[in-house]
C-alpha positions in Angstrom: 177.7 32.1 171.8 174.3 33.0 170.7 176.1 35.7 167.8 178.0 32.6 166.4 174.5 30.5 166.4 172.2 33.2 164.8 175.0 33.8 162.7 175.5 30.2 161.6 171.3 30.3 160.9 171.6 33.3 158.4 174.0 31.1 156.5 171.7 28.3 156.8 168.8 29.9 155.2 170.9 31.9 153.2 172.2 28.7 151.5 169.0 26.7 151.3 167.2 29.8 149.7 170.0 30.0 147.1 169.9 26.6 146.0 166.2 26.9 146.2 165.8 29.7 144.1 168.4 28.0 141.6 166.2 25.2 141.2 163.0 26.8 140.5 165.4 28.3 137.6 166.1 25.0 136.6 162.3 24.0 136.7 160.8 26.7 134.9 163.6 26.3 132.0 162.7 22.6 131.6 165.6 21.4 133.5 163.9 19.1 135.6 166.9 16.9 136.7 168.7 20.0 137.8 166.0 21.4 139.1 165.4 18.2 141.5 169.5 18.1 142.4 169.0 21.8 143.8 165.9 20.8 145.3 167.4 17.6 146.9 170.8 19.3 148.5 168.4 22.1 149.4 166.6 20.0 151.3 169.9 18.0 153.1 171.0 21.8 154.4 167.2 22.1 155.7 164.6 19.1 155.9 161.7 21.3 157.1 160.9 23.5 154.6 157.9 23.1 153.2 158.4 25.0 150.2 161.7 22.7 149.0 159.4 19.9 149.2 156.4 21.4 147.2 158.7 22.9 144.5 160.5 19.2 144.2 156.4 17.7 143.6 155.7 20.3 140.9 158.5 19.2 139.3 157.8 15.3 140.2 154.6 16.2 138.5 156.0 17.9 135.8 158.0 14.6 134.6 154.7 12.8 135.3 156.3 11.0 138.1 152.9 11.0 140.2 154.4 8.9 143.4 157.2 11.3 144.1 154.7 14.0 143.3 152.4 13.1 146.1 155.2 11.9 148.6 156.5 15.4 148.3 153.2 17.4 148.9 152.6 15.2 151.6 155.9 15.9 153.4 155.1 19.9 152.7 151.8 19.6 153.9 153.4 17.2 157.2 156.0 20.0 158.0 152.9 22.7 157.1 149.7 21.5 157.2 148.0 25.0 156.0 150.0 24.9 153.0 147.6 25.7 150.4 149.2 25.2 146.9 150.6 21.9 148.3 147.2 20.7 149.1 145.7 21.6 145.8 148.2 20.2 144.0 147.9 16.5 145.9 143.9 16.7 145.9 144.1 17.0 142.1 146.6 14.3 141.9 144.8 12.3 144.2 141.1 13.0 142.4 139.4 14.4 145.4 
């Protein structure tokens, strides 16, 4: 039983890591809107990773959408609270 549950986690991360990778792809090819559909069914196959969340406010950012950019640096840095890049990225937006 515990195979077919480690098992079942490889595929997890496996898939979430895909679909992140494909949209940072998107995001650094201008393709914000794909970028944030990766990012967003990334993130329904696994809600705490911190990473999904910061890549989706860079690209939030990106579009100048400065709400969703904090929101999202805020739930990285809720889920990881040492997460550097997602801290500097919200203080700037912020003005601190």
């Amino acid at each position: 039983m515990a195979k077919k549950n480690s098992e079942k986690l490889e595929h997890t991360e496996t898939k979430d890591d895909a679909l992140l990778e494909m949209g940072k792809f998107y995001f650094v090819n201008g393709k914000y809107d794909q970028a944030i559909d990766e990012f967003r069914k990334a993130v329904k196959i696994n809600p705490v990773k911190a990473e999904i969340y910061y890549n989706l406010g860079l690209v939030y950012e990106s579009k100048n959408i400065v709400s969703e950019a904090k929101e999202m640096y805020e739930k990285a840095l809720s889920i990881e609270p040492n997460y550097k890049l997602a801290k500097e990225h919200l203080e700037r937006l912020v003005g601190l």
